[in-house]
C-alpha positions in Angstrom: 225.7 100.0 -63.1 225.6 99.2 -66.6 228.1 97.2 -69.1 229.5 98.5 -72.2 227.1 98.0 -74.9 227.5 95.3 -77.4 224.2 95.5 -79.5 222.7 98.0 -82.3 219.9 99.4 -79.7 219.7 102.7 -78.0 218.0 101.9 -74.3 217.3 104.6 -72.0 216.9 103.3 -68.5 214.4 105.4 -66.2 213.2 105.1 -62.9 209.6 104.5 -62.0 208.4 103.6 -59.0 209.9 101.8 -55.6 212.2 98.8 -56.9 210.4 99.5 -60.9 212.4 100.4 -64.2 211.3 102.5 -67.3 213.2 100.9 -70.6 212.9 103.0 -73.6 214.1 100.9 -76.4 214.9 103.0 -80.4 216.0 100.0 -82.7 217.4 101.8 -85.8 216.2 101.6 -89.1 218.7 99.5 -90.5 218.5 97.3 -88.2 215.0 96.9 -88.5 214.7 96.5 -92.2 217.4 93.5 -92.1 215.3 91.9 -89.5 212.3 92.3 -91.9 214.5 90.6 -94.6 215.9 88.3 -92.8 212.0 87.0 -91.7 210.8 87.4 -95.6 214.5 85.0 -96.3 213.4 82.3 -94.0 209.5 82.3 -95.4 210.7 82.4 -98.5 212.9 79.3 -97.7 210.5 77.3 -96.4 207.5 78.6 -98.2 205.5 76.2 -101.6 203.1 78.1 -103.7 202.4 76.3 -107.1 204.0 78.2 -109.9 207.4 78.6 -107.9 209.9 76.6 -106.9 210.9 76.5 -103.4 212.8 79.7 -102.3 212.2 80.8 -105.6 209.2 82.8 -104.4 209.2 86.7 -105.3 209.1 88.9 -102.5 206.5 91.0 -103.5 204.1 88.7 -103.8 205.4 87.3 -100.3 204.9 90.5 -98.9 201.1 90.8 -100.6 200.4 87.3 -98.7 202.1 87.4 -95.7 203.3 90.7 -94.9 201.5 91.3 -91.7 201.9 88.4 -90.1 206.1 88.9 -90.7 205.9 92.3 -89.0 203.9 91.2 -86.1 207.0 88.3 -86.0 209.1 90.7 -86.8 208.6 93.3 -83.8 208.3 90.4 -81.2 211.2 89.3 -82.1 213.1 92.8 -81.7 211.1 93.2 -78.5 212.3 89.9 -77.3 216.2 90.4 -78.3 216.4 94.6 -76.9 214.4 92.8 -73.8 217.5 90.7 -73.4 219.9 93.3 -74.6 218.7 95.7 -72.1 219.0 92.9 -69.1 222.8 92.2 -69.8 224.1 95.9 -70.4 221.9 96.9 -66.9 222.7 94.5 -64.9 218.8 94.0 -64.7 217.4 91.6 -61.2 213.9 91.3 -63.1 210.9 89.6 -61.2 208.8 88.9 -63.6 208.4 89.3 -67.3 208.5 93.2 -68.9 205.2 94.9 -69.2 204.8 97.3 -72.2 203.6 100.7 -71.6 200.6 101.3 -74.2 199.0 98.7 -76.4 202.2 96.7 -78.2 199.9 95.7 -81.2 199.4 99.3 -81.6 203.2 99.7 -82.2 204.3 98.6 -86.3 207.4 97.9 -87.5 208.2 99.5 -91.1 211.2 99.0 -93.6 213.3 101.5 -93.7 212.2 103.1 -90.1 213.4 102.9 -86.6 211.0 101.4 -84.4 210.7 102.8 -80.6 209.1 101.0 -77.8 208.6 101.5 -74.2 208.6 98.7 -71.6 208.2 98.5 -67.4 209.7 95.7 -65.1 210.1 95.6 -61.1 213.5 94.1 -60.1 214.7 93.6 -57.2 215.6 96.2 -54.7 219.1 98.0 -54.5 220.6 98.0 -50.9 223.6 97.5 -49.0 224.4 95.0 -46.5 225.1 96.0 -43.0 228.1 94.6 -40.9 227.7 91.0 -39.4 230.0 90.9 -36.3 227.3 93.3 -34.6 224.3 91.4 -34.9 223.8 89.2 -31.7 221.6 85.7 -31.9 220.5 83.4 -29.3 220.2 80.0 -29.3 217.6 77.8 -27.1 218.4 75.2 -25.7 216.5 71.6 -25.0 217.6 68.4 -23.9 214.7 66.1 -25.0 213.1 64.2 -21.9 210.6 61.4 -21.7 207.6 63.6 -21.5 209.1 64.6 -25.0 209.2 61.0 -26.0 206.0 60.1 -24.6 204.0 62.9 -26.4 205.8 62.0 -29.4 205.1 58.8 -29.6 201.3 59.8 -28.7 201.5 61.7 -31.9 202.4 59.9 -34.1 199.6 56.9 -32.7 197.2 59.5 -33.9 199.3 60.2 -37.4 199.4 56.5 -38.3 195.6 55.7 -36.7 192.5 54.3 -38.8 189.7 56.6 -39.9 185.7 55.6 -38.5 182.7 57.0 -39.5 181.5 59.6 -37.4 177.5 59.1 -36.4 175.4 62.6 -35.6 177.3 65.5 -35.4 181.0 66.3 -35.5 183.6 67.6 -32.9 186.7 69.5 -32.6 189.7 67.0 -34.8 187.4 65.0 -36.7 186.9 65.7 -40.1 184.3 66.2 -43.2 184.8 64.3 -46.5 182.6 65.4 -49.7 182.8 67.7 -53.2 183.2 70.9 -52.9 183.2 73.7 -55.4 183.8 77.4 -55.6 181.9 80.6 -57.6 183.0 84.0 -57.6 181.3 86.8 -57.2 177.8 85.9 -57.5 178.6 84.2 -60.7 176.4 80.7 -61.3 179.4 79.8 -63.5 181.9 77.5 -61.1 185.7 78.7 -60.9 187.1 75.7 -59.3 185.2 72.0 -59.0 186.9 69.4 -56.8 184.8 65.7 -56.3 186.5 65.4 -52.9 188.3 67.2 -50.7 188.3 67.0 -46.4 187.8 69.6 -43.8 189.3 69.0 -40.7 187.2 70.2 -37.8 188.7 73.4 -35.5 187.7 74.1 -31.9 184.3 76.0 -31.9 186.2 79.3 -30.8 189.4 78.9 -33.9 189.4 79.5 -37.7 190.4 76.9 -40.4 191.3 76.6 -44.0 188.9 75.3 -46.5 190.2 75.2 -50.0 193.2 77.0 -49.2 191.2 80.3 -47.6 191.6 80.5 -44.1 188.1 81.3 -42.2 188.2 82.4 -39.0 184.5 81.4 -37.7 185.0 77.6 -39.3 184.6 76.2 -35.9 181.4 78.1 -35.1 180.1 76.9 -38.5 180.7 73.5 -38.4 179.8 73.1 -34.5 176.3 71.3 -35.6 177.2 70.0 -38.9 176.8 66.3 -39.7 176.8 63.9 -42.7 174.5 64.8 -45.6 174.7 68.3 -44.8 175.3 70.7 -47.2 177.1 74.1 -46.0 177.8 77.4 -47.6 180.8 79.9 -46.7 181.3 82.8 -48.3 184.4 84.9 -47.1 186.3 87.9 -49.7 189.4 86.7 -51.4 192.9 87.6 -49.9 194.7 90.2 -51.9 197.9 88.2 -51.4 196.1 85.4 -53.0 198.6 83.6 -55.7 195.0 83.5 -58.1 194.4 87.1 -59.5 190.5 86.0 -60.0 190.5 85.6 -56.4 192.1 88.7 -55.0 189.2 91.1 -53.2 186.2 88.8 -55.0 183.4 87.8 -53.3 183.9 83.7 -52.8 181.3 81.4 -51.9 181.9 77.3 -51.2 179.1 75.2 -51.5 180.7 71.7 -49.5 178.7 68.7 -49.6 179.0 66.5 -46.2 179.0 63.1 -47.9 181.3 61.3 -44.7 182.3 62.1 -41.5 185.5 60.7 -40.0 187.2 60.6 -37.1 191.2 58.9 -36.8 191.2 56.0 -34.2 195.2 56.2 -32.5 196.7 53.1 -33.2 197.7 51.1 -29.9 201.8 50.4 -29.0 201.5 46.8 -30.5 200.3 48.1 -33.8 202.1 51.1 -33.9 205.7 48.9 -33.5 204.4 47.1 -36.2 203.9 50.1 -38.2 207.1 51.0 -38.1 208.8 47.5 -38.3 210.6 47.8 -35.1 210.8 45.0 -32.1 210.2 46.3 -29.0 209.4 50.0 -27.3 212.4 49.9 -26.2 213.9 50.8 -29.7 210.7 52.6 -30.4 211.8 54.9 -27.6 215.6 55.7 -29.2 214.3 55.8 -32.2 211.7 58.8 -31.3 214.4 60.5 -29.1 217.2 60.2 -32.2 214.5 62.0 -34.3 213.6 64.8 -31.6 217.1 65.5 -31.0 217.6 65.9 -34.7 214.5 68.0 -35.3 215.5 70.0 -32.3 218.7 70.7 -33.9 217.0 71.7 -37.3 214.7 74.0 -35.3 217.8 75.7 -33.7 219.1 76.2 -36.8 215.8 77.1 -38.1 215.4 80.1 -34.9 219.0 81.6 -35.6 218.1 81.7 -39.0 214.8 83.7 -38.2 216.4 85.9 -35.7 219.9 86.7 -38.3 217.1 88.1 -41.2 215.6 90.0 -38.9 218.0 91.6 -37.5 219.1 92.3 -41.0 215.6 93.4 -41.5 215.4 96.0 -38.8 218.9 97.3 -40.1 218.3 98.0 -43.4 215.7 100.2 -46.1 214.6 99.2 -48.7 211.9 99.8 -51.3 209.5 96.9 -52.1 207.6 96.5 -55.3 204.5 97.8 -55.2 202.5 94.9 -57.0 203.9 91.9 -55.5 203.7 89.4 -58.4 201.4 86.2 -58.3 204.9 83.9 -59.0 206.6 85.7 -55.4 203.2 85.7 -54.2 202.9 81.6 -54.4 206.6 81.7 -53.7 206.2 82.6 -50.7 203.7 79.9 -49.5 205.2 77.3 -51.0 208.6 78.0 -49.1 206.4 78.2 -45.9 205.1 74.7 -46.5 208.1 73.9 -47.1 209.2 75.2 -44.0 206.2 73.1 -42.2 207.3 70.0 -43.9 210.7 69.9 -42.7 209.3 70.4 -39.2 208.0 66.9 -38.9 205.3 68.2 -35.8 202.7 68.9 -38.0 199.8 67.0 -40.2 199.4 67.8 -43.7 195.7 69.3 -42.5 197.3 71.2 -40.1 200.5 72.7 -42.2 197.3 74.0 -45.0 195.9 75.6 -42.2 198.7 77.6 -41.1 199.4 78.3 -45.4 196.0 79.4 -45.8 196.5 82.0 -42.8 199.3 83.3 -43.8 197.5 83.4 -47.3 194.6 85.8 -45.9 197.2 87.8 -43.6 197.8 91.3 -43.3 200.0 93.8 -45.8 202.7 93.8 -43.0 203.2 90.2 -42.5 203.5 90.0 -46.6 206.0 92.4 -46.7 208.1 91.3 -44.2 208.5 87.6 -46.3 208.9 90.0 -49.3 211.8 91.5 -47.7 213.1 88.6 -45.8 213.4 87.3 -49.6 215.2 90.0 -51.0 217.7 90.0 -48.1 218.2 86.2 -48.8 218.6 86.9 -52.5 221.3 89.3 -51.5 223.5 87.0 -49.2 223.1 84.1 -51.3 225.2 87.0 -53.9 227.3 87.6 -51.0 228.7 84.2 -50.0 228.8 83.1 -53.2 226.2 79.8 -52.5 226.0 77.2 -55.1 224.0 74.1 -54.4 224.6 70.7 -55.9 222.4 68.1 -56.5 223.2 65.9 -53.3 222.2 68.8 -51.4 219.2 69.1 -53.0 218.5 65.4 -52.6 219.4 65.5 -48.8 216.6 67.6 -48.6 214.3 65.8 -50.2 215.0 62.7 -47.7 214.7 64.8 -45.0 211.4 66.0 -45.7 210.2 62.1 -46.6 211.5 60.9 -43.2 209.7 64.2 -41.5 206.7 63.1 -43.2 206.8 59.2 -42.9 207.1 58.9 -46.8 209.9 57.1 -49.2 212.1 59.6 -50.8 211.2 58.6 -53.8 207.4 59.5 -53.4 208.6 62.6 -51.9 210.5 63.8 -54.8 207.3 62.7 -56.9 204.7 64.4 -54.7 207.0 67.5 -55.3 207.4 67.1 -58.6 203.4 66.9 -59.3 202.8 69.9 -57.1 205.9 71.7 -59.5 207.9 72.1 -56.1 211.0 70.6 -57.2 212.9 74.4 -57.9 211.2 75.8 -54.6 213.4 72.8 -52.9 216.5 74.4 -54.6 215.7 77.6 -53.6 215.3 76.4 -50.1 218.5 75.0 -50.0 219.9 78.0 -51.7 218.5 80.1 -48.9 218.9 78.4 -46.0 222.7 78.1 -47.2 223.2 81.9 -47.2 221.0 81.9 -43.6 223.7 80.0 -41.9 227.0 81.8 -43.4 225.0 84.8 -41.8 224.5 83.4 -38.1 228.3 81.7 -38.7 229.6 85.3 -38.9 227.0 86.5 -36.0 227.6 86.6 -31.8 225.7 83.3 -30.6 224.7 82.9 -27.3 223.0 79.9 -25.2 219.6 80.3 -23.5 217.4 78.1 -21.7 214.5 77.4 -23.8 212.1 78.7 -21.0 213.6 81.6 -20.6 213.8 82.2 -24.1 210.4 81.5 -24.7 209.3 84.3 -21.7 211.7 86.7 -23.5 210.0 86.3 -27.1 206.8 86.6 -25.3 207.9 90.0 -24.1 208.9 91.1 -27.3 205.2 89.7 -28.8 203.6 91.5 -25.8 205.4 95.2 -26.5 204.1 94.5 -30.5 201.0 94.2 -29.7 200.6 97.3 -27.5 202.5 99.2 -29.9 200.2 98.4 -32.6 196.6 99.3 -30.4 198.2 102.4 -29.8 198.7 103.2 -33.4 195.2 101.7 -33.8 193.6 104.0 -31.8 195.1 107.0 -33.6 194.2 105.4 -37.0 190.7 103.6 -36.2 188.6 106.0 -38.1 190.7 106.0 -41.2 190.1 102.2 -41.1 186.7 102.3 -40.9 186.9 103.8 -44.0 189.6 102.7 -46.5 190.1 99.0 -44.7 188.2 96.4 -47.4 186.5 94.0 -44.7 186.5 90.3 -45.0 183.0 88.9 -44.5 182.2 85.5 -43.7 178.2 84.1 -43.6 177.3 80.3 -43.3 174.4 78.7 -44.6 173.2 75.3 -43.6 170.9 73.2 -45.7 170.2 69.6 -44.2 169.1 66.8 -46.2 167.2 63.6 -44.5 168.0 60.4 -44.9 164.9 58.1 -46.4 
């Protein structure tokens, strides 16, 4: 659908590709040539050259001096404004800045001739919303015991314990403190350099994330490691990585063992201290207030999950094909996010989970792709607006989840340039549960939930080794492989 236009340009609009648009822009010569004058009127303005006095300048000898340098202004400018022009009488949903078709410095602007340029975008799909009142959700449902309580309280011993040294080797939850640093490629030039970052240690048989890659042999390759070691991964970048330099290169970490560290649970006594409370009695209510709350938040969070996907299943839609680095980080940072407001895991643990996600397959990426574009489209739907309480709510919640004042939280959010992914959170989860509120909800113990999702998981998987089997040898060919090798350098003490 487009407006009626208000602007001198003549844009064509053109299809080309899945959820991508073909803008061909002719800017007449008129206008053109005033924008050229109007350029040459402000040099002129603000231009000294001994000999003349200020805006007194002739023009020819302003266009002798400066006349390329006006055009190239010139045409950026017209690109820029049409750019605009183009978004308001389309209706564009652009996701990313235009790309121009050919090599813009290639294209001149001249007085006294139209000037034609041709630029590509992706926007966000077209698609129609299917009926709510259909779509039936089910809720688990908990009541939090004292095993709960207990376990909890175990946890977050371990959360608020004191690091030791580790002496000889290191075993599954302790972790490895040193500089690491990263080349690409083969290169001997280093991409990223950090003086110290930790690894936390997996179970031999699990993966882990080291510098926000997820390797799947980690806990084979650190089984015999100890301090002073020096270890080497190397492992192919994820072609969802939010890094273009990284996407399908060759990656190798050089680590540096320089402490190993294991977390020493605090005992009740200190952990009561801890949290400035007088007995474990209060202790007690206070961890089963917070279950009860985060069990609330993870219903929420469930129907949420199960509402999209319905909507998912129901509806087609045309991605992009070259999922932008912006949506690409997007993404990740919303699924931190996600983590964060959980309260049951360690930061370690939540970059873990990231950084598999990060190095998952095509099918999971596309299904957060969608699930954002669905999202997009409620949020249109229901008319959200957030405010800035809600916003701040958030923020609390996440520093109480994460044992932090909500004032550092906003601050650790703001260095990391999460502050607008909060908003968008908000904004999202808003439009989530108008969608469940105008859904069927039913109850359901959480066991018998939990058998029933495992059913579903189960029927997946068999589904996709059939289709394996039919494809494997297609695989074998077009898959790219990710390859991880380890080397292991020790270095004696004197």
């Amino acid at each position: 659908m487009s407006t009626t236009a208000t602007h001198p340009y003549k844009i064509t609009l053109e299809e080309a590709g899945p959820a991508r648009k073909r803008l061909v822009f002719m800017i007449p010569a008129d206008v053109v040539s005033a924008k050229i004058e109007e350029s040459l009127g402000t040099l002129r303005n603000q231009t000294v050259i001994p000999g003349f006095r200020k805006g007194k300048v002739p023009a020819s000898l302003l266009e002798r001096k400066f006349g390329s340098s006006v055009r190239e202004e010139t045409r950026n400018t017209l690109i820029s404004e049409a750019w605009q022009a183009a978004i308001e009488e389309h209706e564009l949903k652009a996701l990313g800045e235009p790309e121009p078709v050919g090599d813009v410095d290639e294209v001149k602007v001249e007085d006294g001739k139209p000037f034609t340029f041709t630029l590509e975008v992706e926007v966000m799909p077209e698609f129609e919303l299917p009926a709510f009142d259909n779509i039936k959700l089910t809720r688990p449902i908990v009541d939090v015991s004292n095993e709960h309580i207990e376990e909890e309280i175990e946890r977050q011993k371990t959360r608020s314990g004191n690091l030791e040294p580790v002496e000889g080797t290191v075993s599954e939850g302790e972790f490895l403190v040193g500089p690491a640093s990263v080349t690409l490629n083969g290169s001997d030039e280093i991409f990223y350099k950090t003086e110290q970052t930790r690894i936390s240690v997996p179970a031999k048989d699990a993966g882990g994330q080291v510098l926000g890659m997820f390797l799947e042999d980690l806990g084979k390759t650190l089984a015999s490691v100890s301090q002073g070691d020096e270890i080497k991964l190397n492992t192919v970048g994820s072609d969802e990585h939010e890094m273009k330099e990284v996407r399908g290169a060759k990656v190798e970490v050089t680590f540096n063992v320089v402490q190993a560290v294991r977390v020493v649970p605090l005992d009740e006594e200190a952990l009561l201290q801890t949290f400035g409370l007088e007995s474990v009695d209060i202790l007690r209510e206070q961890v089963k207030l917070a279950l009860e709350r985060r069990r609330d938040q993870d219903q929420a969070m469930v129907l949420r999950q199960q509402a999209i996907a319905a909507i998912s299943d129901m509806v087609e839609m045309e991605l992009p094909e070259k999922t932008s680095t912006n949506q690409a980080e997007r993404d990740l940072q919303r699924m931190r996010t996600d983590l964060q407001s959980s309260g049951r895991f360690t930061e370690d643990e939540i970059e873990s989970k990231v950084a598999e996600a990060r190095s998952g397959s095509d099918e999971e990426s596309h299904k957060r792709l969608k699930a954002f574009f669905i999202l997009s489209k409620l949020a249109e739907h229901f008319h959200v607006t957030i405010s800035e309480d809600e916003v701040n709510t958030k923020i609390a919640e996440l520093a109480m989840q994460n044992g932090v004042r909500p004032d550092e939280m906003r601050n650790n959010l703001a260095k990391q340039g999460q502050l607008q992914q909060i908003q968008a959170v908000v904004r999202e989860d808003k439009a989530a549960n108008q969608l469940v509120a105008a859904c069927t909800v039913t109850e359901m113990p959480l066991e018998e939930w939990q058998a029933s999702q495992n059913g579903d998981a189960s029927k997946k998987k068999t589904t996709k080794k059939k289709t394996a089997k039919k494809t494997a040898s297609k695989k074998k060919t077009t898959k790219k492989k990710t390859t991880k090798k380890t080397t292991k350098k020790t270095t004696k003490k004197s």
